[in-house]
C-alpha positions as CSV (number, residue, x, y, z in Angstrom):
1,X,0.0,0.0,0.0
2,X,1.5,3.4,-1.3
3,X,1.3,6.7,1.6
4,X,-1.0,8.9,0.8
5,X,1.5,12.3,0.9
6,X,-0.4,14.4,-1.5
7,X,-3.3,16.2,-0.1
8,X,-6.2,17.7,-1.9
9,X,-8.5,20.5,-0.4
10,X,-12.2,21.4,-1.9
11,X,-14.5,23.9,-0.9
12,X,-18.0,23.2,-0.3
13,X,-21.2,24.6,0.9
14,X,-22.8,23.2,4.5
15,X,-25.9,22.0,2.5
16,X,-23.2,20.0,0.1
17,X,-21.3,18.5,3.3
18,X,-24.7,17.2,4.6
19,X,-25.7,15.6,1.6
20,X,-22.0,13.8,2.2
21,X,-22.3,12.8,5.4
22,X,-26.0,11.1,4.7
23,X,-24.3,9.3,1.6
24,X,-21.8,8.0,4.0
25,X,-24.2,6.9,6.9
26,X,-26.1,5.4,4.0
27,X,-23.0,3.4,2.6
28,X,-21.5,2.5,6.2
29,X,-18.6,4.4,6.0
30,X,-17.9,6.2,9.1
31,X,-14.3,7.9,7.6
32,X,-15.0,10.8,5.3
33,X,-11.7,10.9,3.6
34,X,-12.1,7.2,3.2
35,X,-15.6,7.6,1.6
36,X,-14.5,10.8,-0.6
37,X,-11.6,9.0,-2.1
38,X,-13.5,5.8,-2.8
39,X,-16.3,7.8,-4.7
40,X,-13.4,10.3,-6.5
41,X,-11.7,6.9,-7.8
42,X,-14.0,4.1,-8.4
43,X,-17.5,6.0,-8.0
44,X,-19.2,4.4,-6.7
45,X,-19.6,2.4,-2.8
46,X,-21.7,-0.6,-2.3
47,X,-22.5,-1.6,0.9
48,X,-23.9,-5.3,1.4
49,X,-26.3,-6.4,3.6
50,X,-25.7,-9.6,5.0
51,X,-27.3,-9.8,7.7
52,X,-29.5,-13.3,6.2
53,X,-26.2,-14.7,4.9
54,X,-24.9,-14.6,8.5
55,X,-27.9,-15.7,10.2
56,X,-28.0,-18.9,7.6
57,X,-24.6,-19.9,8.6
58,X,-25.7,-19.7,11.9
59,X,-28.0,-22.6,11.0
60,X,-25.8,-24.3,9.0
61,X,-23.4,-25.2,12.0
C-alpha cells in the first residue's frame, strides 16, 4: 500500500457537506476521507447487507 503524501482540499457549501455525510451513513462508511476517495476513484460504494447470509450460517453449524 503506497502513503497517501499528496493532499487535496475542496470547498463546499454546508448543505453540500450534509448531503456527504448522509451518503456516507447510508454506505456504512464512518471515515469521510475514506468515503471521498472511494467515490473520486471508483465511484461508486456498495455496501452489502448480509445480515441473512450470516444468520443462515448460523443454521448451518
Amino acid at each position: 500500500m503506497s502513503k497517501r503524501t499528496e493532499e487535496l482540499k475542496i470547498r463546499i457549501s454546508p448543505e453540500d457537506k450534509e448531503r456527504i455525510k448522509l451518503k456516507m451513513e447510508d454506505a456504512g462508511i464512518l471515515n469521510m476521507s475514506a468515503y471521498v476517495r472511494k467515490m473520486a476513484l471508483d465511484g461508486i460504494c456498495i455496501r452489502l447487507d448480509l445480515k441473512d447470509v450470516r444468520q443462515l450460517t448460523v443454521m448451518l453449524r
